[in-house]
C-alpha positions in Angstrom: 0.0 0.0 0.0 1.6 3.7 -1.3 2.8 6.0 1.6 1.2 9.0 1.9 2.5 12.6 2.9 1.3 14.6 5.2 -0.2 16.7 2.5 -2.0 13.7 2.3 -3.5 13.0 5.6 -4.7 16.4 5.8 -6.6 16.0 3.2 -8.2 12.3 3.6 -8.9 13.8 7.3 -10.7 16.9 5.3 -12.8 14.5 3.0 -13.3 11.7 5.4 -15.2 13.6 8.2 -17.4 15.2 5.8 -21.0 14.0 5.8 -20.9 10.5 7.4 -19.5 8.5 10.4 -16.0 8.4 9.7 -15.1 5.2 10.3 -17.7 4.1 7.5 -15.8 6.7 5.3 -12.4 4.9 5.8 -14.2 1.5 5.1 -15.0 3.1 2.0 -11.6 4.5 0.5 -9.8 0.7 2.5 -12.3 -1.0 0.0 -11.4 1.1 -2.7 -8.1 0.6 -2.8 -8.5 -3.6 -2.4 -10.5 -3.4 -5.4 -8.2 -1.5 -7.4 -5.3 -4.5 -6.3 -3.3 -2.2 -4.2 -3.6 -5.2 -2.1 -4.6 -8.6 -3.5 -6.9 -10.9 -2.7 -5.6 -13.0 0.5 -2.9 -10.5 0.9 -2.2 -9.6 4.2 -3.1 -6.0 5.2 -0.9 -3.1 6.3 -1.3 -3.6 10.4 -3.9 -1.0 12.2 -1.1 1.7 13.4 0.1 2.1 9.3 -3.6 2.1 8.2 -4.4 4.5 10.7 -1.2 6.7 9.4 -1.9 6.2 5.8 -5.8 7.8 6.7 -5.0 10.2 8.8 -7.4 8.8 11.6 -7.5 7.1 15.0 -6.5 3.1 15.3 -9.7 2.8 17.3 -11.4 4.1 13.8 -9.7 1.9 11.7 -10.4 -0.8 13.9 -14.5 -0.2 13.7 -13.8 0.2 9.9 -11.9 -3.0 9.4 -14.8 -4.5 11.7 -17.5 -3.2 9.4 -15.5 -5.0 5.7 -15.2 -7.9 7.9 -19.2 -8.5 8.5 -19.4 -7.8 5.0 -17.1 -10.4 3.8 -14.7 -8.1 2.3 -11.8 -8.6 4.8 -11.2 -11.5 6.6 -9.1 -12.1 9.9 -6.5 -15.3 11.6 -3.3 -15.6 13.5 -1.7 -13.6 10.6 -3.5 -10.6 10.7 -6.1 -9.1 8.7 -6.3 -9.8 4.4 -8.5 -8.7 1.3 -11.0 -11.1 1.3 -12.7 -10.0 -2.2 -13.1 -12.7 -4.7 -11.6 -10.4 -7.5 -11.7 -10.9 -11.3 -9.4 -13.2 -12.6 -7.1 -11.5 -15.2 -8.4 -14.1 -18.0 -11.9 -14.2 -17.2 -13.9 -13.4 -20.1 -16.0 -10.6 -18.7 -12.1 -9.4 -18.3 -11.0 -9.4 -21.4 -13.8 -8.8 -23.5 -13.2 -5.2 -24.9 -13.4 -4.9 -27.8 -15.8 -7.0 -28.8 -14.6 -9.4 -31.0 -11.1 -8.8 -30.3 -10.6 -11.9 -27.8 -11.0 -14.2 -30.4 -8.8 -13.0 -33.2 -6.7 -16.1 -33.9 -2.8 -16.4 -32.8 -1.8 -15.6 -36.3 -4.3 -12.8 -37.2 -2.7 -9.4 -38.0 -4.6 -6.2 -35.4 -4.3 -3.0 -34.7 -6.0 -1.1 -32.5 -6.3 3.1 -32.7 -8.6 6.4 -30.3 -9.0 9.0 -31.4 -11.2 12.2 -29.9 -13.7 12.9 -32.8 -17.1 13.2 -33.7 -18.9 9.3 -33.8 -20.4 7.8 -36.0 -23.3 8.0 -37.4 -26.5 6.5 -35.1 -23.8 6.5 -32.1 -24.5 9.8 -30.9 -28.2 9.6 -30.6 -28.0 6.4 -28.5 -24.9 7.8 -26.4 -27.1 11.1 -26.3 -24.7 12.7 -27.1 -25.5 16.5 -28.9 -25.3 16.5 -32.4 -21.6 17.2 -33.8 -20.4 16.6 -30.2 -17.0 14.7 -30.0 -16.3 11.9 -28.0 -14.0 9.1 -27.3 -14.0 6.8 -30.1 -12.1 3.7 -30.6 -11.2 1.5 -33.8 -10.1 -1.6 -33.6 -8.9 -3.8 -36.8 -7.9 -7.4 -37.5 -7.1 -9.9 -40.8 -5.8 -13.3 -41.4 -2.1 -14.0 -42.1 -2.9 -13.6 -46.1 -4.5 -10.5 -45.4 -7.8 -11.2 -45.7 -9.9 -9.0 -44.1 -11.8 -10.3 -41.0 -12.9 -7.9 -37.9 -13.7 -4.4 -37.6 -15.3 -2.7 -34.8 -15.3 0.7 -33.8 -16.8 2.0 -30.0 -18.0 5.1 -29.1 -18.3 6.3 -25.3 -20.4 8.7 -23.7 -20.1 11.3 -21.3 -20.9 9.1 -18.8 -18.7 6.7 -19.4 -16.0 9.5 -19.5 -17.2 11.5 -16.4 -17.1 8.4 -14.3 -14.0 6.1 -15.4 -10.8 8.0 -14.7 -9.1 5.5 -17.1 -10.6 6.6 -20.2 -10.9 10.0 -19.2 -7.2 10.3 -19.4 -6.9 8.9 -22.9 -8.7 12.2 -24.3 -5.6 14.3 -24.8 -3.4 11.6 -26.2 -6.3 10.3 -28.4 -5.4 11.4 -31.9 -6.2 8.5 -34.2 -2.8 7.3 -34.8 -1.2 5.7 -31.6 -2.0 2.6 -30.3 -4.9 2.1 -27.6 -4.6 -0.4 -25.2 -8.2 -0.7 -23.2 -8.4 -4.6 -22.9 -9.8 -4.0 -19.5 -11.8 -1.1 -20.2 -15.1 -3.4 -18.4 -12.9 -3.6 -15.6 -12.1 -0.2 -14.9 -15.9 0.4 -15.3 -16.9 -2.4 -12.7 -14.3 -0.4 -10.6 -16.4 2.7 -10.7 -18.7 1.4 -9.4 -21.0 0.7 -12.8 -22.7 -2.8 -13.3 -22.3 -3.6 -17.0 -25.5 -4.4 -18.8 -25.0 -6.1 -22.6 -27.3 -6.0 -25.6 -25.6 -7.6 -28.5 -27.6 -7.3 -31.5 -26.5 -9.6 -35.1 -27.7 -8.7 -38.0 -26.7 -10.3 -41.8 -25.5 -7.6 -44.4 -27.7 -8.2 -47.4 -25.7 -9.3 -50.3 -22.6 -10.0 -48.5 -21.0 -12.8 -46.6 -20.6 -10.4 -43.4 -23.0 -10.0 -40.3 -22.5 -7.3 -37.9 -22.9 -7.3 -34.0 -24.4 -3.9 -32.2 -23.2 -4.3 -28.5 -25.0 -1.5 -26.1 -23.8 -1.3 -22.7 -25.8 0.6 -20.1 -25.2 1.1 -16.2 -27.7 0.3 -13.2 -29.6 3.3 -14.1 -29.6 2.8 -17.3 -27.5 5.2 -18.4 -25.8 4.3 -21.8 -21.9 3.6 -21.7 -20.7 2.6 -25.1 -22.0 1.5 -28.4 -19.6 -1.0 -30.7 -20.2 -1.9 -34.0 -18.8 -4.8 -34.9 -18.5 -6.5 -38.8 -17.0 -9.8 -39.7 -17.0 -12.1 -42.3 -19.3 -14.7 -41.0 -18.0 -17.5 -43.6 -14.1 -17.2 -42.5 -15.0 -16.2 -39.0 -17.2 -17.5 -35.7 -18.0 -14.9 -33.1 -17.4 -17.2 -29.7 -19.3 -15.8 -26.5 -18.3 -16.6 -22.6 -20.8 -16.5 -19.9 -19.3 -16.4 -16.2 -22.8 -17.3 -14.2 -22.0 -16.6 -10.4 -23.0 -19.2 -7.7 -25.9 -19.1 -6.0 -25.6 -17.5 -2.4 
């Protein structure tokens, strides 16, 4: 877990005492950084007088916070000390890995490439994004063909302001994104989940008349339905298979 300076403290004790009981407020940014892997699952915790430090608060506050994560599962307790106790998201799992669409699947030979770019989307993104007319947004366009050079994937994705506002990842891609460099957002439903959004998928496949291709419209919204991203998706359905993963959770 990263030091902090005393610039630091001052201002988690600012932030932390404004509003609700603090200890819950500790609980919250201690949770925060176990889901962001600061610490690992079943990694053992800093002990109560460096957690205290590192928040600027009491040890008898960080105890009643560390008490709270542990009623909710989240930290768990023996002769070692206290660990992270959240299941996390395996770096492989398919929910992981799944952006963009299509791009999991590319075969170990297929050629890819992968650009963002800040511009205005394309058409019929903006109006689901609601987005204002000739309003620019992140936008990303992802590439792939067999080893001959065949053509087989393209997909682009546009995000809205929501998206944007919320996920400090992608926010920080706007003033580097300028169509040319390489993108790397494998885990862009990750840092989303992170957030605090809960993904919800539509994928949509339609044929393209007098063609061999299909295409596949993915919409993602949030718990309140907000919309996230749009990706359009076309592939040559008689080279090609589109494969999709389901991760059901158990039953609790």
């Amino acid at each position: 877990m990263a030091r902090t300076t005393p610039h630091q403290h001052v201002h988690m004790r600012r932030t932390l005492t404004d509003g609700e009981p603090l200890y819950r407020r500790v609980a919250s940014e201690l949770l925060g950084e176990l889901r962001t892997g600061v610490v690992p699952p079943g990694e053992r915790l800093p002990g109560e007088r460096h957690l205290a430090e590192h928040f600027g608060v009491s040890r008898e506050t960080v105890r009643q916070a560390l008490e709270l994560l542990r009623r909710e599962g989240l930290v768990a307790t023996d002769r070692r000390g206290s660990h992270a106790a959240l299941p996390g998201v395996p770096a492989e799992a398919p929910a992981a890995a799944g952006f963009p669409l299509g791009a999991r699947q590319a075969g170990r030979d297929t050629v890819a490439r992968a650009t963002i770019a800040w511009e205005v989307p394309p058409p019929g993104h903006a109006e689901h994004l609601r987005l204002a007319h000739g309003r620019p947004t992140l936008v990303h366009r992802y590439w792939s063909a067999s080893p001959g050079g065949r053509e087989q994937r393209t997909a682009v994705t546009s995000f809205s302001a929501v998206a944007l506002a919320e996920v400090a990842e992608l926010a920080r891609y706007r003033d580097r994104a300028d169509g040319t460099g390489a993108a790397e957002l494998r885990r862009c439903y990750d840092w989303m989940r992170r957030a605090g959004l809960s993904l919800h998928h539509r994928d949509t496949i339609t044929r393209i008349n007098g063609t061999p291709s299909v295409r596949v419209t993915r919409q993602v919204h949030d718990q309140h339905a907000r919309p996230l991203e749009l990706t359009e998706l076309v592939m040559d359905a008689q080279q090609d298979m589109l494969v999709y993963e389901f991760m059901v959770p158990a039953a609790v």
